[in-house]
DRENPAVEX-895514 format. One record per residue: residue number from 1; residue in three letters; x, y, z negated of N, C-alpha, C in turn. Coordinates in steps of 0.2 Angstrom, whole numbers. Atoms other than C-alpha are relative to their C-alpha. Layout:
N
R num residuo   n_X   n_Y   n_Z  ca_X  ca_Y  ca_Z   c_X   c_Y   c_Z
R NUM     ALA     X     Y     Z     X     Y     Z     X     Y     Z
...
//
This chain:
288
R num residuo   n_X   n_Y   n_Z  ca_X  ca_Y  ca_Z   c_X   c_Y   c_Z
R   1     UNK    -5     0    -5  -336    62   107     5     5    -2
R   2     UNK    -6    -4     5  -320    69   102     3     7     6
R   3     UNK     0    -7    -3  -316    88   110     6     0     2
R   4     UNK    -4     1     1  -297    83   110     3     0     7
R   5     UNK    -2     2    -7  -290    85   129     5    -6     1
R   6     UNK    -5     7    -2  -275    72   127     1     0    -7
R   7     UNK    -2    -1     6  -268    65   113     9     4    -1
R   8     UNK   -10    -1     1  -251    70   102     2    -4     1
R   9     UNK    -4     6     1  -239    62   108     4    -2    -6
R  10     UNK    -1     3     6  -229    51    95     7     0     2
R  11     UNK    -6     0    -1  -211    50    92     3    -2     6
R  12     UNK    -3     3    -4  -207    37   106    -2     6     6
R  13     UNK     2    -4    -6  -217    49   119     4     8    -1
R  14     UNK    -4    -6    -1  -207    65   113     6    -1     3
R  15     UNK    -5     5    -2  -192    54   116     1     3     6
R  16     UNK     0     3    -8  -195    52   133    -3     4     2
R  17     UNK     4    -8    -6  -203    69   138     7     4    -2
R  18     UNK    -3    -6     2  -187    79   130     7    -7     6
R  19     UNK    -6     1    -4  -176    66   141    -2    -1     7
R  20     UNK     2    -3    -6  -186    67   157     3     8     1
R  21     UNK    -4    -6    -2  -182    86   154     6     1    -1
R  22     UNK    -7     0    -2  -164    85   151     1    -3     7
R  23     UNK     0     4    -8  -163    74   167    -2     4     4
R  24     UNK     3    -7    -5  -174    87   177     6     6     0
R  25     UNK    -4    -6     2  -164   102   170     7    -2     5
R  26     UNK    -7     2    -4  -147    92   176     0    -2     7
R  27     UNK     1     1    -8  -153    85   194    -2    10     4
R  28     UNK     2    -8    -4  -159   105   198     7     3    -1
R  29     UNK    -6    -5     1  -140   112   192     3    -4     4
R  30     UNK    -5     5    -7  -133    98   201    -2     2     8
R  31     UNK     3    -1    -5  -142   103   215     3     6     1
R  32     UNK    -1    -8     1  -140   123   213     9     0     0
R  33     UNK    -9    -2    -1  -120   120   211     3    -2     6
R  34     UNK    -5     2    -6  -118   109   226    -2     5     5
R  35     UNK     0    -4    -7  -127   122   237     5     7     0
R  36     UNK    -4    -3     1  -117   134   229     9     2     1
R  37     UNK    -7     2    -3  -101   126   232     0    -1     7
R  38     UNK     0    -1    -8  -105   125   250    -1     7     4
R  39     UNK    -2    -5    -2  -107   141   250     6     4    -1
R  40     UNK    -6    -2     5   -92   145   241     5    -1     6
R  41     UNK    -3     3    -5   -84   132   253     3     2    10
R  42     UNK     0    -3    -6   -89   141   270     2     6     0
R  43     UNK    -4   -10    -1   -81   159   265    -7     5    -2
R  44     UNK     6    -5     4  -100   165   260     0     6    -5
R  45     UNK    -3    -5     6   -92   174   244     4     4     2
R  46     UNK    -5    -7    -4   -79   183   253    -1     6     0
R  47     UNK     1    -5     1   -75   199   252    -2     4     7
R  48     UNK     1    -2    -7   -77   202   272    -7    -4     1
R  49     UNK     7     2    -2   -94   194   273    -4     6    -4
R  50     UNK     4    -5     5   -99   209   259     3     8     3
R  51     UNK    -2    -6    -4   -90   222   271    -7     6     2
R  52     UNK     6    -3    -3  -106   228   277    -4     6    -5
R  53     UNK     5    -4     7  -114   235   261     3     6    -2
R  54     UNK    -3    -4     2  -101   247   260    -1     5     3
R  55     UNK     1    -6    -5  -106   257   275    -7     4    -2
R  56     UNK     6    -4    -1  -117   271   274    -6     2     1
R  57     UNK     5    -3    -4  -129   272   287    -4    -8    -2
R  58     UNK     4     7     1  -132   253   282    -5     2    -8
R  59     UNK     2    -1     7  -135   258   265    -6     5    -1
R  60     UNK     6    -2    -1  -148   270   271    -7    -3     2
R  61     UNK     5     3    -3  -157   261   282    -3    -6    -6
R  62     UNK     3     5     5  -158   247   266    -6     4    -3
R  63     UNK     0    -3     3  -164   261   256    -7     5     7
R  64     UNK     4    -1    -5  -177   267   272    -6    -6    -1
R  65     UNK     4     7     2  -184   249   271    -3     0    -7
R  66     UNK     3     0    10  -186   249   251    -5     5    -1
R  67     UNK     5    -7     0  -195   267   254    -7    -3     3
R  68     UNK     6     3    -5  -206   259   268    -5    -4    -6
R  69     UNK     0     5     0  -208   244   258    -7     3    -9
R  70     UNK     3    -2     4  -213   254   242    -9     5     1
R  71     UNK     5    -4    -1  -224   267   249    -6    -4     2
R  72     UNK     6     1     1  -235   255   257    -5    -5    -6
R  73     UNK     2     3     4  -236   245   243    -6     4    -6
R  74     UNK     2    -3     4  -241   259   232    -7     2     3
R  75     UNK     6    -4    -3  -256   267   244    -5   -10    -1
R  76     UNK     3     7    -2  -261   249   247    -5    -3    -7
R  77     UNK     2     2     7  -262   244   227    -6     6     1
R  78     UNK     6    -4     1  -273   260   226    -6    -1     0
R  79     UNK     9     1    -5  -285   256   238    -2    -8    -1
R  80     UNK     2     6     3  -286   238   232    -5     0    -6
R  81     UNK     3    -1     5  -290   244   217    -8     3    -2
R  82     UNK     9    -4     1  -304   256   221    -6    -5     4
R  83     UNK     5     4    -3  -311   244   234    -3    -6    -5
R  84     UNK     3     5     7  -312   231   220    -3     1    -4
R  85     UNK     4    -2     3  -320   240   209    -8     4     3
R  86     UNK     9    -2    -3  -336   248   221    -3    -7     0
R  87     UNK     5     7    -1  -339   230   226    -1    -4    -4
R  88     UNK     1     6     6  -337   222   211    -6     3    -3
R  89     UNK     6    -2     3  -351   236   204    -7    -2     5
R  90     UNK     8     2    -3  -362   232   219    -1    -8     3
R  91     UNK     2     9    -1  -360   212   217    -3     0    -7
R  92     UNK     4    -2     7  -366   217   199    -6     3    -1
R  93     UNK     4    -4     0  -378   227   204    -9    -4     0
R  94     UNK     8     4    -1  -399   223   201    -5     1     5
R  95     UNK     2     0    -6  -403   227   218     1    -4     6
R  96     UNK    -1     7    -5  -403   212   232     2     5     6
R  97     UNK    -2    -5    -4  -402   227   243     9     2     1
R  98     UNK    -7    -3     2  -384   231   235     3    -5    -1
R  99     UNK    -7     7     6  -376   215   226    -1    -7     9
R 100     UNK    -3     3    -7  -380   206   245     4     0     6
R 101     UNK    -3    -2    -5  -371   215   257     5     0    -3
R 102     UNK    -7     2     2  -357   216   246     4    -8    -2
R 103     UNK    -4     8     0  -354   198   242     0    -4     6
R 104     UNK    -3     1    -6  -355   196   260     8     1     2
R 105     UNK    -7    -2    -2  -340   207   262     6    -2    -3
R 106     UNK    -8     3     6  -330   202   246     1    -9     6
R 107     UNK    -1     4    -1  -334   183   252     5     0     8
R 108     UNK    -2     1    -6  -330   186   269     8     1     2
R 109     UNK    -7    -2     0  -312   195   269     3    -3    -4
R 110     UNK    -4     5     5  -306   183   254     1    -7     7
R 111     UNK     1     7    -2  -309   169   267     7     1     7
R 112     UNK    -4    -2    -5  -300   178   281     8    -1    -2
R 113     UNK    -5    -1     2  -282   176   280     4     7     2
R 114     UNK    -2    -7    -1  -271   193   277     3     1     7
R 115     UNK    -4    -4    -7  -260   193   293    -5    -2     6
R 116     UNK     4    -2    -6  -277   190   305    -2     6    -2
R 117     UNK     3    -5     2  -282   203   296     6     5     2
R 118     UNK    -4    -4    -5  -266   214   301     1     2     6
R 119     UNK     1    -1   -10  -267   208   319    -5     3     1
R 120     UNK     7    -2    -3  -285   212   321     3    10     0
R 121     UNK    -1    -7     1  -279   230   312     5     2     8
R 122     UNK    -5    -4    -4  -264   235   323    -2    -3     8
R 123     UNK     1     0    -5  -269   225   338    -6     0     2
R 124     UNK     5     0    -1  -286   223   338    -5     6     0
R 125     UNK     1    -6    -2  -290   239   337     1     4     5
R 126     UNK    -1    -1    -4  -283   244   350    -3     0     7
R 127     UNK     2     2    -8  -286   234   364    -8    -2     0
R 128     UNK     5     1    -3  -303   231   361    -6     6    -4
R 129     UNK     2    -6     4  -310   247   350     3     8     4
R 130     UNK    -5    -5    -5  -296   258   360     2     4    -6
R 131     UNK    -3    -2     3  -291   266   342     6    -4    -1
R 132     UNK    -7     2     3  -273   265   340    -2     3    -7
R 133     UNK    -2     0     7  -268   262   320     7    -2     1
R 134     UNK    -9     1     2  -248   264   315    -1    -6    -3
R 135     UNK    -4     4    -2  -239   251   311    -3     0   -11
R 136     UNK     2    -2     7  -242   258   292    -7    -1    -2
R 137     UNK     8    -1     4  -260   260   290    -2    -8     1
R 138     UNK     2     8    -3  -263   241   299     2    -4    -5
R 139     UNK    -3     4     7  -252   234   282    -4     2    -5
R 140     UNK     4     1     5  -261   244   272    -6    -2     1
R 141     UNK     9     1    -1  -279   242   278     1    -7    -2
R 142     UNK     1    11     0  -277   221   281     1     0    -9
R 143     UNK     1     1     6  -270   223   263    -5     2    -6
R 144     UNK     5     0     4  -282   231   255    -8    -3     2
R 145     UNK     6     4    -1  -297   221   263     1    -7    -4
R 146     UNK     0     5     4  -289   207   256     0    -1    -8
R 147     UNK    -1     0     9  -281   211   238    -9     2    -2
R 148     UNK     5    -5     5  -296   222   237    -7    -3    -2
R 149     UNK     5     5     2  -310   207   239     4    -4    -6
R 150     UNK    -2     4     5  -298   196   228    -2     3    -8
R 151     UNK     0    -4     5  -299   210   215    -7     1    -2
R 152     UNK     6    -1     1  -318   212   216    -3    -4    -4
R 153     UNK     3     6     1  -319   194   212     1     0    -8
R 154     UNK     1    -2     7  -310   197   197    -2     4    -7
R 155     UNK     3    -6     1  -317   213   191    -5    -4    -3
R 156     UNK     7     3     4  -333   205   190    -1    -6    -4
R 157     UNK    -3     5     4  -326   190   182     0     2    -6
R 158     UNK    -1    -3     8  -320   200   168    -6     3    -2
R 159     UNK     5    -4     5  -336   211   165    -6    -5    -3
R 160     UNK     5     4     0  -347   195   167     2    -6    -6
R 161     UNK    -4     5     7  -335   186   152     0     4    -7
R 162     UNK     3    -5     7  -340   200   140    -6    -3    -2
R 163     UNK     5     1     2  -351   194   128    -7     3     0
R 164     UNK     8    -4    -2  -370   198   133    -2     4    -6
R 165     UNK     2    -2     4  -371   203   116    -1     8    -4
R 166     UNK    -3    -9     2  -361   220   117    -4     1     6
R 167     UNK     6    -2    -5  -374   223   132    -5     3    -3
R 168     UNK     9    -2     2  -391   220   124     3     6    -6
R 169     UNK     0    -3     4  -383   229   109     0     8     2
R 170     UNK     1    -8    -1  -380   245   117    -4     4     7
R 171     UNK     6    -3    -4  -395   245   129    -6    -1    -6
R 172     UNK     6    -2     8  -405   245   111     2     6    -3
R 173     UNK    -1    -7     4  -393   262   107    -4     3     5
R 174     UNK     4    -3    -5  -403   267   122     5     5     6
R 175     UNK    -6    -1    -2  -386   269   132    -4    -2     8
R 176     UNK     0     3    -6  -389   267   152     5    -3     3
R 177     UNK    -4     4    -5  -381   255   164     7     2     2
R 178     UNK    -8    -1     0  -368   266   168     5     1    -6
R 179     UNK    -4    -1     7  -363   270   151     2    -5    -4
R 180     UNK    -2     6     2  -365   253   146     8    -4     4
R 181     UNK    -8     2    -6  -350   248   161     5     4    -4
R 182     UNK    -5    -5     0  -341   263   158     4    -2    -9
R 183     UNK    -2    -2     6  -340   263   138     0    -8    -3
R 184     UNK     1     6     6  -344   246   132     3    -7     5
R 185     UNK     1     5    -4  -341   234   146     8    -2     0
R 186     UNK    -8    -2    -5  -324   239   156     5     2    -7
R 187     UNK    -4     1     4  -315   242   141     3    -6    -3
R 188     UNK    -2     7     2  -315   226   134     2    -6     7
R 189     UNK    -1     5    -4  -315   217   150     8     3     2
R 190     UNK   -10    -2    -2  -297   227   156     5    -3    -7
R 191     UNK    -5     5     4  -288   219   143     0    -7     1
R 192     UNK    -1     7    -4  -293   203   148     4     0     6
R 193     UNK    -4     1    -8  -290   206   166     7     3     3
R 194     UNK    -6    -5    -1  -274   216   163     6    -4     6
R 195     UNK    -6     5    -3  -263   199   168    -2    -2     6
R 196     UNK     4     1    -7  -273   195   183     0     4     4
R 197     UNK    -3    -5    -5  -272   211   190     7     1     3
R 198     UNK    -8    -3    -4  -253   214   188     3    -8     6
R 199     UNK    -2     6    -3  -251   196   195    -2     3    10
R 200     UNK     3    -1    -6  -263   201   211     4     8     2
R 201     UNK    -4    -7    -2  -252   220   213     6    -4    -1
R 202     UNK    -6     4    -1  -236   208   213     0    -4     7
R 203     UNK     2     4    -5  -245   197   226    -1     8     6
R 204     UNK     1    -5    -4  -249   215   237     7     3     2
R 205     UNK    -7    -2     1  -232   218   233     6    -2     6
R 206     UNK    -4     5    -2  -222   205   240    -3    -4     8
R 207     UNK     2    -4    -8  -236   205   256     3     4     5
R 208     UNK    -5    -5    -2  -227   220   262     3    -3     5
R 209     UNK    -3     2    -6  -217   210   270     0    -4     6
R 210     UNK     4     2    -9  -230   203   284     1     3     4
R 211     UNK     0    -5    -6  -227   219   291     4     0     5
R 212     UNK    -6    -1    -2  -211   214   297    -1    -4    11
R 213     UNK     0     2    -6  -221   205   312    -3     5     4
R 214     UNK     0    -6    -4  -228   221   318     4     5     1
R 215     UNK    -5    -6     0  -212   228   316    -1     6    -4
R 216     UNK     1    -4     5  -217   238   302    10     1    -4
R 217     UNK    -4     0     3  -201   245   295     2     2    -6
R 218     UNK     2     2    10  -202   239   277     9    -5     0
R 219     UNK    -5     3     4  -188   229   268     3    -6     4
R 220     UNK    -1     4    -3  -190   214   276     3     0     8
R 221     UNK    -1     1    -2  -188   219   292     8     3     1
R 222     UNK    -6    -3     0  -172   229   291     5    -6     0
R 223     UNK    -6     7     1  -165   212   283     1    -4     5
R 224     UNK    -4     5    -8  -167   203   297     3     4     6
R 225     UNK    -4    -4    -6  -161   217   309     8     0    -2
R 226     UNK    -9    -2     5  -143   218   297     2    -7     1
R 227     UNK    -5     5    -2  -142   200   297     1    -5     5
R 228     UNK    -1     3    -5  -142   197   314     3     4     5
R 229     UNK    -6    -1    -3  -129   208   318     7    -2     0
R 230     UNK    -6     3     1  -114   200   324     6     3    -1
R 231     UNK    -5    -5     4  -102   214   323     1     1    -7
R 232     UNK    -2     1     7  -105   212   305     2    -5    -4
R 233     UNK    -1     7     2  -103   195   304    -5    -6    -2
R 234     UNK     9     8    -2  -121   187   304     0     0    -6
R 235     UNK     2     3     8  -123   191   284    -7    -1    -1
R 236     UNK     7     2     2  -139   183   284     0    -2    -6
R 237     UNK     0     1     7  -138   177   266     3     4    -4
R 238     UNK    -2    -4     6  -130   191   258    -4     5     2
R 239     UNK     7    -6     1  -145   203   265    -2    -3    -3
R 240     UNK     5     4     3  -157   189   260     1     2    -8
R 241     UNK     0     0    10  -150   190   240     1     7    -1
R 242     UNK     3    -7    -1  -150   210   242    -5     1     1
R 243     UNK     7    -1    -2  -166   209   247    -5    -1    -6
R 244     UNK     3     2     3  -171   198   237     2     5    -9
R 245     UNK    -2    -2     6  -164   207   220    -4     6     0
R 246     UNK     3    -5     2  -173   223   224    -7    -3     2
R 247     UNK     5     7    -2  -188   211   228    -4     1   -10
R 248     UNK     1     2     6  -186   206   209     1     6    -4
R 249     UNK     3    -6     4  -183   223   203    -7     3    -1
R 250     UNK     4    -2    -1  -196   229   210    -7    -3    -4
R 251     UNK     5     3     3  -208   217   201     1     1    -6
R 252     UNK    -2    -1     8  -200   219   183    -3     7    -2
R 253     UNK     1    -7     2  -205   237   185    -6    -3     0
R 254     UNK     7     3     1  -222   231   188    -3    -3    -7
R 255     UNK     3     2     6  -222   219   173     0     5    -6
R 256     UNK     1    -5     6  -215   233   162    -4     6    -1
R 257     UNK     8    -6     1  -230   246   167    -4    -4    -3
R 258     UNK     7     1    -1  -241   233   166    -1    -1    -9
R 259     UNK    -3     4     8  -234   225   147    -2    12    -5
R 260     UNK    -2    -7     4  -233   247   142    -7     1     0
R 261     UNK     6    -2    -1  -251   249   147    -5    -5    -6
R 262     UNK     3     3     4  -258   233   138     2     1    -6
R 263     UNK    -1     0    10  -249   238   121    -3     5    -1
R 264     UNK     2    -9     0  -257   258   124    -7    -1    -1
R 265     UNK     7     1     1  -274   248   127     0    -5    -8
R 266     UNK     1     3     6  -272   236   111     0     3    -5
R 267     UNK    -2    -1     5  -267   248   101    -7     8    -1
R 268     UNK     8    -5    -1  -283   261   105     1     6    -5
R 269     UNK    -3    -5     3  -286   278   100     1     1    -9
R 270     UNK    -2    -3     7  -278   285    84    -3     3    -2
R 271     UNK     6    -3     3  -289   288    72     4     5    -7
R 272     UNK    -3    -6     6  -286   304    59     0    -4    -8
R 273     UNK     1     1     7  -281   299    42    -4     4    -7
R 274     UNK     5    -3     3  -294   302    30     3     4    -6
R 275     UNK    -4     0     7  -287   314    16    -5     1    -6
R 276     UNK     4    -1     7  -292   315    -2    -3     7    -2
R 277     UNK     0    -4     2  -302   327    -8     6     3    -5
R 278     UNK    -2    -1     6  -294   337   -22    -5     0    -5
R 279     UNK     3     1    10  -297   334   -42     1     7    -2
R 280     UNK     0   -10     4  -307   350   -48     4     0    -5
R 281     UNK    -4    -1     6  -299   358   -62    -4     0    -4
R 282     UNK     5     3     5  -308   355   -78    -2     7    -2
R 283     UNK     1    -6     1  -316   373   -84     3     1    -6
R 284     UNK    -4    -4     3  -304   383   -92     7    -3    -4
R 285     UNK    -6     6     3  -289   371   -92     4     2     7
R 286     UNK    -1     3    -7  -278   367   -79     1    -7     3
R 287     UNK     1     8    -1  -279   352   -69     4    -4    -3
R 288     UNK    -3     7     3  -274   337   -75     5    -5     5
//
């Protein structure tokens, strides 16, 4: 049986895959200019639709939301992190006492979706526990139950795709369990799971802005309060592409931590250059 997933295509099929793509490319610019021109058409681009961005207190409150938006992202990513790493150790774990209850939890908060999991936090608690949680901690909490089971899953994905080999060989240095994870395991597997991760801290990221239905004042929600002032003109699309652009910054920064860290692990530590002894001198000469 041949191992071969599909075959090469052949001239006639390169043909007609490179003009299918031409064709695609051309109907999506066509697309993208008519909407463009309709918005061109409707005064959209104007310079009095963009009035708004000049004011100050607007440009705080954007910059209020972006803070919001960030801080919980950044508490949130944390605790994703750390929750995915204890239950990934105790779905790994060789006690049924430990590796069961956790894959309860993981299983169970992966299934729930994040913004029941917000409501429960902010209102649910509430009204049926009688703790009040901010508007803040409800975002993050819901968020890290969910990234943080998603992350567990792959955690252990990753240490579980290390070959058994580097296991048995360093429980034969007479290395234990934790120092096998710790020194042999987790390093190689965080390079693998490097791209999986930043992917899941982009998805935590861009969450954020669920909070906008508890009225959490994050990024998103400022957008729609600014572009549903009609004294400013109702610029629902020019907040949307403001929004959206620090949206995109905000993620490029992510991919270049995450791209600076995977070149700092590839490149591991620096080992000292061996130097040469010196060449004795010969007795009663001088060296050669």
């Amino acid at each position: 049986m041949s191992s071969v997933l599909y075959d090469i295509p052949g001239p006639a099929a390169r043909a007609r895959n490179r003009t299918i793509g031409v064709v695609g490319v051309a109907v999506i610019l066509a697309a993208l200019g008519f909407v463009l021109y309709r918005f061109w058409a409707t005064g959209q681009f104007s310079g009095r639709m963009w009035d708004w961005i000049t004011y100050e207190a607007i440009q705080v409150r954007i910059l209020d939301g972006l803070w919001n938006t960030v801080r919980a992202f950044l508490v949130a990513a944390v605790l994703s992190l750390v929750f995915g790493a204890v239950f990934a150790a105790g779905r790994l774990s060789d006690h049924a006492w430990v590796r069961v209850p956790c894959t309860v939890v993981v299983e169970f908060f992966r299934a729930v979706p994040l913004l029941v999991l917000i409501f429960i936090m902010y209102y649910g608690m509430s009204q049926g526990a009688g703790i009040e949680i901010s508007a803040f901690w409800a975002v993050v909490l819901g968020l890290m139950l969910y990234n943080g089971s998603v992350l567990a899953e792959v955690f252990r994905a990753g240490i579980n795709a290390v070959p058994r080999g580097q296991s048995e060989a360093a429980y034969a240095l007479g290395l234990r369990k934790t120092q096998v994870m710790s020194s042999v395991l987790l390093p190689q597997a965080v390079r693998s799971m490097l791209p999986t991760i930043l992917s899941q801290l982009v998805v935590v990221l861009k969450d954020t802005a669920l909070g906008f239905l508890i009225l959490y004042e994050e990024l998103l929600l400022v957008a729609r309060q600014l572009g549903s002032q009609v004294q400013l003109g109702s610029p629902i699309l020019q907040v949307a592409l403001v929004v959206a652009v620090l949206y995109i910054g905000l993620c490029l920064i992510l991919t270049g931590l995450s791209r600076l860290v995977e070149k700092r692990l590839s490149q591991g530590p620096r080992k000292a250059t061996p130097q040469a002894a010196p060449t004795p001198a010969p007795a009663g000469g001088a060296p050669v």
